[in-house]
C-alpha positions as CSV (number, residue, x, y, z in Angstrom):
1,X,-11.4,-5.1,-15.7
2,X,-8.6,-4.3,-12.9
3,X,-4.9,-5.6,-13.5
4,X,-3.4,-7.9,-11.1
5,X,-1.1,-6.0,-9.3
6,X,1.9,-7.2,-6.8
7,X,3.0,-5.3,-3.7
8,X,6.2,-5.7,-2.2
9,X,5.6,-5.0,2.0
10,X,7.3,-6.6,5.0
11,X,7.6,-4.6,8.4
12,X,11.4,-5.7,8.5
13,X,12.0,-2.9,5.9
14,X,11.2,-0.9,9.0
15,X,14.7,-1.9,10.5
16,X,16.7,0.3,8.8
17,X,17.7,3.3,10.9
18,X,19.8,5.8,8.8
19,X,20.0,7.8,12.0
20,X,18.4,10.5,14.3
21,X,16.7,12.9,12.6
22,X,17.4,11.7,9.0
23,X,15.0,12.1,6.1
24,X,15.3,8.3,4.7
25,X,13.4,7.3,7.9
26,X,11.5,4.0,9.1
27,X,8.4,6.5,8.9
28,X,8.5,6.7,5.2
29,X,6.8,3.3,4.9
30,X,4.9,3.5,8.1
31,X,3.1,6.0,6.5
32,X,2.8,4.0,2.7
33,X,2.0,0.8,4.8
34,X,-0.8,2.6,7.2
35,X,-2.5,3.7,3.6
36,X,-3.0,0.3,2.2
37,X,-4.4,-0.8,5.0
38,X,-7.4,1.8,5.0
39,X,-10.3,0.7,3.9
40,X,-10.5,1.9,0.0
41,X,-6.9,0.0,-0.3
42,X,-6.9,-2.9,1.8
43,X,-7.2,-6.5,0.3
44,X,-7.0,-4.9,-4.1
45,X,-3.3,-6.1,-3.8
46,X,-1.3,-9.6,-4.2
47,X,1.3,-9.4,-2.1
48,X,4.7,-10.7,-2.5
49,X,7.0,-12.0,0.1
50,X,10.6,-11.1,-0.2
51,X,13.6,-13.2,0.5
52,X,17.9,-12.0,0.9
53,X,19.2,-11.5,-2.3
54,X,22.6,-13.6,-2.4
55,X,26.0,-11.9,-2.4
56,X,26.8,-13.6,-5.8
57,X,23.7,-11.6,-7.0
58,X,24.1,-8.3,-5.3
59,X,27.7,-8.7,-6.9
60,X,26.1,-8.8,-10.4
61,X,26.6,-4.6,-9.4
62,X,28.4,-4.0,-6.5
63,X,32.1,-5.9,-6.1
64,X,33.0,-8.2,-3.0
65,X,35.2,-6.2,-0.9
66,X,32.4,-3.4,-1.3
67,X,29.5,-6.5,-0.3
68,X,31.9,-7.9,2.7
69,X,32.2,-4.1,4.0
70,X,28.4,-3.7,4.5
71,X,27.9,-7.7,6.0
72,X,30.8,-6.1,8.6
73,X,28.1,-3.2,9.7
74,X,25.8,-6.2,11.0
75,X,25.0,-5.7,14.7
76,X,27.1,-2.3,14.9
77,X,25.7,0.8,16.2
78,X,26.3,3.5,13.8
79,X,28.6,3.1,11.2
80,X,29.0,6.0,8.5
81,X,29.3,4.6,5.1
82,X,29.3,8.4,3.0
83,X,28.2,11.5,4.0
84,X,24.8,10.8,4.0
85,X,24.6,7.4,4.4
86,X,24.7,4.9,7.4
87,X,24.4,1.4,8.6
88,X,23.2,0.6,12.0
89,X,22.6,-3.0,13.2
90,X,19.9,-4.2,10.7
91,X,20.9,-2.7,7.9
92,X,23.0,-4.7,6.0
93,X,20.4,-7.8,5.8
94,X,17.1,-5.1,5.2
95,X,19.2,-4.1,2.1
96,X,19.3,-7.4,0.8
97,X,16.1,-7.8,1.6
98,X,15.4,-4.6,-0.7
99,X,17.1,-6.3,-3.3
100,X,15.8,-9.7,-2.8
101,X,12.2,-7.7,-2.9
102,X,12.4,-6.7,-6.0
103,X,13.8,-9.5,-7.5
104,X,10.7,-12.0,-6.1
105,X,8.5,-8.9,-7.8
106,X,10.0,-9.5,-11.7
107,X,9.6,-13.0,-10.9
108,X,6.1,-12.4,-10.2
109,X,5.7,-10.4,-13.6
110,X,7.4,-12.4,-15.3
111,X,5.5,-16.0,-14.8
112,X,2.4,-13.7,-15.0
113,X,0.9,-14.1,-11.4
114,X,0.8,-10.6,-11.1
115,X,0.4,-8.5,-14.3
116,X,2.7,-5.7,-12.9
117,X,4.2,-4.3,-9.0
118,X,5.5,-2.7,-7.0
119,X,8.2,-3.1,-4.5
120,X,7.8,-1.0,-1.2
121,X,11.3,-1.2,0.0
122,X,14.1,0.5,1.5
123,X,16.7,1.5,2.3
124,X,17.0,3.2,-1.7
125,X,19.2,2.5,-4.3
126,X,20.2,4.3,-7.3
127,X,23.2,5.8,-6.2
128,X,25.1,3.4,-5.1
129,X,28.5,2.5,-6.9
130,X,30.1,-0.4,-7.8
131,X,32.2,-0.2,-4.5
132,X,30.6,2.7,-2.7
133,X,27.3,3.7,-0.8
134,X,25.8,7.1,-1.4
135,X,22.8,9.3,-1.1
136,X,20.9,7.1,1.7
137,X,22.0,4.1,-0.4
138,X,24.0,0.9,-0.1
139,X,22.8,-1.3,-2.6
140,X,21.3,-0.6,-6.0
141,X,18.4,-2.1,-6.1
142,X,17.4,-1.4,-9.6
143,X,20.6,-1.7,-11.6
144,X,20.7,-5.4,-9.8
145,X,17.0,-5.8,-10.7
146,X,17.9,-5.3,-13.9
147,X,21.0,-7.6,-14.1
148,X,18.9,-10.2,-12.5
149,X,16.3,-9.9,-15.2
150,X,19.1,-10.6,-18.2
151,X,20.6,-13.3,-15.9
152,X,17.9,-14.8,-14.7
153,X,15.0,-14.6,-17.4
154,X,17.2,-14.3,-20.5
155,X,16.2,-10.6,-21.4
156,X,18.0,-9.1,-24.1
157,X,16.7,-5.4,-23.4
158,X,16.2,-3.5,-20.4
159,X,14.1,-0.3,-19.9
160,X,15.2,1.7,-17.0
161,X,13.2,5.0,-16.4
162,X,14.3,7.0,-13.1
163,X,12.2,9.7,-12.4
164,X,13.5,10.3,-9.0
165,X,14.1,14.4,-8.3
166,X,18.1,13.6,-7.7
167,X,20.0,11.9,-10.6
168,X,20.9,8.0,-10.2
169,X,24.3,8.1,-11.3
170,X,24.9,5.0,-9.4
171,X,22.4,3.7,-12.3
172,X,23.9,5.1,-14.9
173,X,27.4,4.2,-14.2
174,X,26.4,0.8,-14.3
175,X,25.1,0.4,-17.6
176,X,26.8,3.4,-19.3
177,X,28.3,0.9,-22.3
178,X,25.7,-1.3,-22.2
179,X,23.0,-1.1,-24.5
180,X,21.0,-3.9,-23.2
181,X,19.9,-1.3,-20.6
182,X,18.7,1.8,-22.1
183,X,18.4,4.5,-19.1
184,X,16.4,7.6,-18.7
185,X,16.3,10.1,-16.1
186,X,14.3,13.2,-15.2
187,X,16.2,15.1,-12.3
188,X,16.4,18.2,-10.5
189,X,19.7,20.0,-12.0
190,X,22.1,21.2,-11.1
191,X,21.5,19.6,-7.5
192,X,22.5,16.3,-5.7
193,X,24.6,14.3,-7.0
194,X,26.0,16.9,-9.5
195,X,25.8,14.4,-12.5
196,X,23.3,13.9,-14.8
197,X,23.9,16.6,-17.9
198,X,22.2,16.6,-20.9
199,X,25.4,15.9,-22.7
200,X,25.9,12.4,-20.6
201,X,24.1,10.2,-23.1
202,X,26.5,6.9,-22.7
203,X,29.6,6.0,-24.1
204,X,31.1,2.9,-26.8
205,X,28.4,0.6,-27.5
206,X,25.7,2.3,-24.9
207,X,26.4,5.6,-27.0
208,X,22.8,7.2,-26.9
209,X,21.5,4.6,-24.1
210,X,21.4,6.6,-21.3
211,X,18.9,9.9,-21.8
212,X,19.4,12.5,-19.0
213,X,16.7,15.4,-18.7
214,X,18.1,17.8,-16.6
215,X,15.5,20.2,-15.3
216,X,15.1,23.2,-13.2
217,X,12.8,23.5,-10.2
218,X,9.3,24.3,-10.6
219,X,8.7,21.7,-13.5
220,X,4.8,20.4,-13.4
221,X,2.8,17.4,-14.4
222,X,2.0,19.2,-17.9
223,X,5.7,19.6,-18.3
224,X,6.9,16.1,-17.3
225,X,4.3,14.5,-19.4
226,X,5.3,16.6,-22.7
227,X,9.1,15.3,-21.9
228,X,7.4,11.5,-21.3
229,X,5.5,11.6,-24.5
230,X,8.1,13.4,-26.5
231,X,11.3,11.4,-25.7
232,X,10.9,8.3,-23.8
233,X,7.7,7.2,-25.7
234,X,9.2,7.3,-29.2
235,X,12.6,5.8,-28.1
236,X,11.5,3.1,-25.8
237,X,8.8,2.0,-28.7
238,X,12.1,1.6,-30.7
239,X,14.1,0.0,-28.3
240,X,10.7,-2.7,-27.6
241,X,12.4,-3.7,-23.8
242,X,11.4,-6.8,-22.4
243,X,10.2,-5.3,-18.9
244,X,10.3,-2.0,-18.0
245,X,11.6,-0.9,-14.6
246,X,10.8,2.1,-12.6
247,X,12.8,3.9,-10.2
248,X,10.1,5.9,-8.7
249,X,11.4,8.5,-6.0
250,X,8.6,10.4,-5.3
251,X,10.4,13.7,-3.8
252,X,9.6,15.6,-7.4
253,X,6.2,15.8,-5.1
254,X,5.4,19.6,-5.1
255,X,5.6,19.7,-0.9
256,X,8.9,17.4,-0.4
257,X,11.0,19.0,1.8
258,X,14.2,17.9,-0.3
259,X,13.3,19.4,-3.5
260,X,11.5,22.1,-5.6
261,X,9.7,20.5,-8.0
262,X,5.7,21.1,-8.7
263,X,4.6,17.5,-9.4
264,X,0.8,16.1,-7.7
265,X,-0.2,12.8,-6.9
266,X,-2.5,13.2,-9.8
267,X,1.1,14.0,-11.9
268,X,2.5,10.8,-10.5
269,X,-0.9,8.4,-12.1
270,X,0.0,10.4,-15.7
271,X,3.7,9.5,-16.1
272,X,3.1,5.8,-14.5
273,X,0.6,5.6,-17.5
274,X,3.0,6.6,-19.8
275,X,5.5,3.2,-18.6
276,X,2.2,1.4,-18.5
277,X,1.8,2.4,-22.6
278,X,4.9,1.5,-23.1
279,X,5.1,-2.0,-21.1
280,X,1.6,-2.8,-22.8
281,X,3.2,-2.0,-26.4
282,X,6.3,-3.3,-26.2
283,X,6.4,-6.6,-23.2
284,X,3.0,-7.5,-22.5
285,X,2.4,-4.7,-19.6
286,X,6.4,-5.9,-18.0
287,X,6.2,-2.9,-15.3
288,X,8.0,-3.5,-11.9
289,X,8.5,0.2,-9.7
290,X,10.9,0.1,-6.9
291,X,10.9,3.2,-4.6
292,X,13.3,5.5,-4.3
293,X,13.2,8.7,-2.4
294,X,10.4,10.9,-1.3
295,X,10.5,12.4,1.9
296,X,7.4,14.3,2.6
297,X,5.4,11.6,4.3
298,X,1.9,12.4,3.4
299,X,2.7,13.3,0.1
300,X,4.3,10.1,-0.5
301,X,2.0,7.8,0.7
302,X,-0.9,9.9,-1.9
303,X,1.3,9.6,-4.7
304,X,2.0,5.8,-4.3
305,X,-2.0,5.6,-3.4
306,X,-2.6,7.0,-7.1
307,X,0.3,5.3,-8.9
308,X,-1.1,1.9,-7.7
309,X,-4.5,2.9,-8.4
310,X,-3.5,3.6,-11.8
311,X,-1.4,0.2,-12.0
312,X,-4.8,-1.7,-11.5
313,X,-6.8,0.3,-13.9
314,X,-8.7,1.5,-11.5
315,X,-7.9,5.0,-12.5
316,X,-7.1,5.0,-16.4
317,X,-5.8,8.3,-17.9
318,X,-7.3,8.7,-20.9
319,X,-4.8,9.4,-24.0
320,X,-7.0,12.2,-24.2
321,X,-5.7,13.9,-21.1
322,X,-2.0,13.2,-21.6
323,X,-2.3,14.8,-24.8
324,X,-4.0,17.7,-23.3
325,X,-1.7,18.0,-20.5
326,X,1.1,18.1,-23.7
327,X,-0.6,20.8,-25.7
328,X,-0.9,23.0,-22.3
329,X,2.9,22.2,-21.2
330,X,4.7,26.0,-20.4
331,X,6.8,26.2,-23.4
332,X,9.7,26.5,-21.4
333,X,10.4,23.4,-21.6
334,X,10.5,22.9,-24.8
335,X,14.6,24.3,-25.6
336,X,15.5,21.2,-23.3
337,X,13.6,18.8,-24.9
338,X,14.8,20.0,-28.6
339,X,18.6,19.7,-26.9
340,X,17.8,16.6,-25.5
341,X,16.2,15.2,-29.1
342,X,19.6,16.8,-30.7
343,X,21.9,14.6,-28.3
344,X,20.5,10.8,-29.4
345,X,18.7,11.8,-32.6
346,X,21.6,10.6,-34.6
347,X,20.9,7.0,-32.4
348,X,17.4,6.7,-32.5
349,X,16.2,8.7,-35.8
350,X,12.7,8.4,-34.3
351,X,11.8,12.2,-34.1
352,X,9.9,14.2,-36.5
């Protein structure tokens, strides 16, 4: 029997123009929105209409000053924020809309009209600072998403997995002493934005609540589903969150033109589920993905395809695969995992 699942889509997340020639482009969700409308996609999905998320919820994250500097950048041409990252006339209400997207998504989960979703929104979000954009990002979608989920629905425990190929240290320097939000990242290192070491597992209370997995380029599905399976399963059975959140950047694609890692669509539909084992273990199926980057249009719009497709069960990866894909893993990636295990063993004393 499929699951009920929720997509976030509305063509104002088209307004957002980083710029000429940038790579966080309108054209990312063209392309996502042209494929559920073919006909294998079109009418399997209960969508979800956003709304604005407040300033007194954006600031939940992200402090005034920083909220009334991005409202100024409504109506302006072109106004540089970081390096990377831009507003232009629309911007600074499609970014609450992003935020307000994925909030209306967990609400959806949570009163069980949709069994999980998915929020199609932009502009991105994870590396945004308390007082900063960053990395095509101005708000953060996800570490609001999950403030809004304590605040709002009185969740104790938060599971934030970020599997995007750049770190979200925006993320993590949100909830780095909180151990109501337990975050784990797989990321390209060392590569944008330069944080994200192994040794960087929280501090004070959060002290083994954020789990970084710092990989080189090249990694494959076999590989990311041993790290999966071998660290976030066991600790986030432990931890038992009460939804679990996905920052899904999809540039760990094997053709993305920002990265170098070797992941498939097909790779994508084994680590989503992973979360989905987890959600259904731990917070009766509680999965909500927002995406993050991904920048090679075609390859995007495939892996989102089989990620939803796995979402509604109507793909299911066998346990039977997984654990094949884990058996045939290249060993090298097994001295990062064992130093990864060494780091928050002393935590979570769930590893044989």
């Amino acid at each position: 029997m499929s699951r009920k699942t929720g997509i976030v889509k509305d063509q104002r997340y088209l307004k957002h123009d980083a710029g000429f020639g940038h790579p966080e482009s309108p054209k990312r969700l063209g392309a996502t929105y042209a494929m559920l409308e073919a006909p294998d996609m079109a009418g399997k999905f209960i969508e979800i209409e956003p709304r604005y998320a407040s300033h007194e919820e954006i600031g939940m994250i992200h402090s005034l000053p920083y909220i009334e500097l991005v409202a100024s950048t409504e109506g302006e041409s072109f106004v540089p924020l970081d390096p990377d990252t831009a507003a232009t006339p629309e911007s600074y209400n499609v970014a609450k809309l992003a935020v307000g997207g994925l909030f209306c998504a967990i609400d959806r989960v949570v009163s069980g009209d949709v069994d999980n979703a998915f929020a199609l929104v932009r502009p991105p979000g994870h590396h945004a600072g308390v007082g900063n954009a960053a990395g095509f990002c101005l708000f953060n979608n996800v570490a609001i998403g999950a403030m809004y989920a304590i605040s709002k629905h009185g969740m104790d425990r938060v599971l934030i997995v970020d599997w995007d190929l750049h770190h979200g240290n925006g993320t993590q320097e949100q909830f780095y002493d909180d151990r109501r939000v337990l975050y784990f990242s797989t990321h390209q290192y060392p590569y944008y934005p330069g944080t994200g070491s192994l040794e960087e597992i929280g501090r004070g209370k959060g002290l083994g609540y954020t789990i970084n997995v710092p990989l080189r380029s090249g990694t494959d599905n076999a590989q990311y589903v041993k790290i999966f399976r071998k660290i976030l399963y066991p600790v986030s059975i432990k931890f038992k969150p009460d939804i679990v959140l996905l920052s899904a950047g999809l540039d760990p694609y094997s053709r993305d033109p920002l990265g170098g890692m070797k992941v498939t669509p097909e790779g994508f539909s084994f680590l989503t589920r992973i979360l989905m084992d987890i959600a259904d273990e731990c917070c009766g199926g509680k999965l909500v993905v927002t995406l993050e980057g991904g920048y090679h249009l075609t390859g995007l719009a495939d892996s989102i395809k089989a990620m939803l497709n796995e979402m509604r069960d109507d793909t299911h990866v066998s346990e039977d695969t997984l654990a094949q894909l884990d058996k045939e893993a290249d060993s090298r990636i097994d001295p990062v995992i064992k130093r990864v295990i060494d780091q928050i063993e002393p935590v979570w004393r769930v590893f044989c």
